[in-house]
KOLBA-180776 format. One record per residue (C-alpha): x, y, z. Coordinates in pm, 1 decimal. Example, Ala and Ser with C-alpha at 12.3 -4.5 7.8 and 13.67 -1.06 7.14 Angstrom:
2
<u: 1230.0, v: -450.0, w: 780.0>
<u: 1367.0, v: -106.0, w: 714.0>
This chain:
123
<u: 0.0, v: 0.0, w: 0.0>
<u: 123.8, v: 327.9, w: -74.5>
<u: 126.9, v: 630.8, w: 142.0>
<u: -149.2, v: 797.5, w: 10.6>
<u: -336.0, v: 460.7, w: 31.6>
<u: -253.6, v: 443.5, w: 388.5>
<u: -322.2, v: 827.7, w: 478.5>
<u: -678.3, v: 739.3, w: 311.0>
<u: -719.0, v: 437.1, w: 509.6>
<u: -622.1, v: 604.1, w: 861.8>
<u: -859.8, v: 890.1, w: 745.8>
<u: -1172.7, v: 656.1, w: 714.5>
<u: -1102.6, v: 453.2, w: 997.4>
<u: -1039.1, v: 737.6, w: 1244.7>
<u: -1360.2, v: 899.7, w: 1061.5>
<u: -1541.9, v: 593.6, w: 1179.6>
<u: -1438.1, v: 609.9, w: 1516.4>
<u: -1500.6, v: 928.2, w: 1598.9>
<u: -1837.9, v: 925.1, w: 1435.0>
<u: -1880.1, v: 601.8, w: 1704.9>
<u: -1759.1, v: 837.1, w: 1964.1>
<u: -1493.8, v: 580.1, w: 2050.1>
<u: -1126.3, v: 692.1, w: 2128.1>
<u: -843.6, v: 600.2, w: 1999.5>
<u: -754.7, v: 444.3, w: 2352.4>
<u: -1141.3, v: 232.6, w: 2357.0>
<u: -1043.3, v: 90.8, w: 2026.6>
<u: -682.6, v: -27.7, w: 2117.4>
<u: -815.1, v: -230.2, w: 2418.7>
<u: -1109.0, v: -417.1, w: 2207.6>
<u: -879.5, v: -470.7, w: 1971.3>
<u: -604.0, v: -561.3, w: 2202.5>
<u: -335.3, v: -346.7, w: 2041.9>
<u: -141.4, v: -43.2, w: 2210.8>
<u: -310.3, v: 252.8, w: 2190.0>
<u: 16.2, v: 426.9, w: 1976.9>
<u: -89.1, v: 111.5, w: 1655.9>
<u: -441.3, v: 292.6, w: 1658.7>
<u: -326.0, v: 679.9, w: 1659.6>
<u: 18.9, v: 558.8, w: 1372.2>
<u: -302.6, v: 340.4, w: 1175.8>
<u: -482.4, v: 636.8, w: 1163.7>
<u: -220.2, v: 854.3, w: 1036.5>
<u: -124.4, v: 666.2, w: 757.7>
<u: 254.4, v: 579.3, w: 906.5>
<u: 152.7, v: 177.6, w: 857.3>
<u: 218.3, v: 65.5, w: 514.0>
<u: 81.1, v: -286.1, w: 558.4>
<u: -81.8, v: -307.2, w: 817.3>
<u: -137.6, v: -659.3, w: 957.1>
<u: -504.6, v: -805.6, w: 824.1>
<u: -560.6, v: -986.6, w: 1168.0>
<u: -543.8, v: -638.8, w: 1281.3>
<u: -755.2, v: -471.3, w: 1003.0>
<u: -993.3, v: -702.6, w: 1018.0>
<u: -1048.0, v: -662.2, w: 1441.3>
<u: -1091.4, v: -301.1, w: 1402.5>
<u: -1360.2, v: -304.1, w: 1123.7>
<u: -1536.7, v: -529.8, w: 1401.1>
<u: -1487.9, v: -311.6, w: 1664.0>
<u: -1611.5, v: 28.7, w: 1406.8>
<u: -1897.3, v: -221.1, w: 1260.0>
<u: -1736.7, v: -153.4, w: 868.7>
<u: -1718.8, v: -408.6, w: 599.5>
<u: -1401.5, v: -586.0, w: 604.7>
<u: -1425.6, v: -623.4, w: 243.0>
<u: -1465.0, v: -221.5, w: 250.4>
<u: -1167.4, v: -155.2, w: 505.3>
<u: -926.5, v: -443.3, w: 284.0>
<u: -1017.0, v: -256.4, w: -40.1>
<u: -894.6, v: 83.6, w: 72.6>
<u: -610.2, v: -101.1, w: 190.9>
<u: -576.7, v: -259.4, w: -146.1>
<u: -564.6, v: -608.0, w: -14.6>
<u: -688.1, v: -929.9, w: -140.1>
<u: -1078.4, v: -910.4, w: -154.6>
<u: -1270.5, v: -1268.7, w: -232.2>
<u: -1427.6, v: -1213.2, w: -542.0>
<u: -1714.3, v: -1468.0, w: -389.9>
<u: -1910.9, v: -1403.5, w: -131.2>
<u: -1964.0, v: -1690.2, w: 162.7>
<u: -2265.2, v: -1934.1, w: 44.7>
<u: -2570.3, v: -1782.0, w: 247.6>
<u: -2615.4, v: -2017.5, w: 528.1>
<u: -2235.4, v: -1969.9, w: 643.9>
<u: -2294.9, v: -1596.9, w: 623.0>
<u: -2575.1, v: -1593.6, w: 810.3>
<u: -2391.1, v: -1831.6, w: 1101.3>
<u: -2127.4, v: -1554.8, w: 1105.6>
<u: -2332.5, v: -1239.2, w: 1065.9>
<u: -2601.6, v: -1339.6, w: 1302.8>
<u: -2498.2, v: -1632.4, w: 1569.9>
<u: -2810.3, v: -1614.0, w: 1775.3>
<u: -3008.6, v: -1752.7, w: 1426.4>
<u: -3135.6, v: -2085.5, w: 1471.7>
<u: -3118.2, v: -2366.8, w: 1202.1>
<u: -3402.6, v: -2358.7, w: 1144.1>
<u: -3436.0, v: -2007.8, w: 1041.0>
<u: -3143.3, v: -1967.4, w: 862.9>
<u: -3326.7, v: -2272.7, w: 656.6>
<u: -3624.2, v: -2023.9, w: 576.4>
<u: -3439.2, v: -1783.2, w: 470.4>
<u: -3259.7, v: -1964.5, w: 278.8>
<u: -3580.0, v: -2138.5, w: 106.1>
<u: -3719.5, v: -1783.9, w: 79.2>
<u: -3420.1, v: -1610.5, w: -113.1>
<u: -3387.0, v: -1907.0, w: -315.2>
<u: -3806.8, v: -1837.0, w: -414.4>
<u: -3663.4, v: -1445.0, w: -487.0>
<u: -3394.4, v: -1550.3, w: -682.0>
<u: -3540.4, v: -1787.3, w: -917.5>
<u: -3695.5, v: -1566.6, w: -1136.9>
<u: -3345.9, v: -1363.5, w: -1254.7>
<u: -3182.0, v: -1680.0, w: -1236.3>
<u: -3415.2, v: -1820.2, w: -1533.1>
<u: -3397.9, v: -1535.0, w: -1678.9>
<u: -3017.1, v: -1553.1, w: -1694.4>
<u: -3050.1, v: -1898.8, w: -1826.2>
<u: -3311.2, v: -1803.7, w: -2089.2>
<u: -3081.6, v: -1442.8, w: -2155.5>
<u: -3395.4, v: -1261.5, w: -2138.8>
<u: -3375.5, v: -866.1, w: -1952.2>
<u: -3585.1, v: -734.9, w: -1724.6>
């Protein structure tokens, strides 16, 4: 990442924060860092910064990691989870049962546009 990659970086993450009302010091103990890796991060003085790290601040500020690892131009999956394993991670308390219905009822939504991509016909 280059400097003005991390300077942008910092920017939105400290934007983030502060817009959480967390400080700097809040957001280096729940992410277990030192409070000096938050207020460098946010600067722009990391160049890589390590994704373990990246990705247990974007928890912390509620962002996208796939948002946070773009600006940082790191790897982002160009697939996304399948749904049930999303919703596992995105919402624990979800029983199986649940995440079965919603599962049945996206695959109902989807069905149309995925005929239609089979057929090539636009909507």
């Amino acid at each position: 990442m280059n400097e003005e990659r991390a300077r942008r970086l910092g920017a939105f993450l400290k934007a983030r924060r502060e817009e959480l009302g967390y400080s700097a010091r809040y957001v280096a103990r729940a992410v277990e860092v030192r409070d000096s890796t938050i207020m460098r991060l946010e600067r722009g003085a990391y160049g890589a910064p390590a994704p373990d790290k990246l990705a247990r601040i974007a928890d912390v500020l509620d962002l996208d990691l796939a948002d946070v690892f773009a600006i940082a131009e790191y790897a982002v999956p160009s697939r996304f989870p399948a749904f049930p394993h999303y919703l596992k991670l995105r919402y624990p308390a979800l029983s199986e049962q649940a995440i079965d219905e919603l599962r049945e009822h996206l695959e109902r939504l989807v069905e149309p546009a995925r005929a239609g991509e089979l057929t090539g016909a636009t909507q």
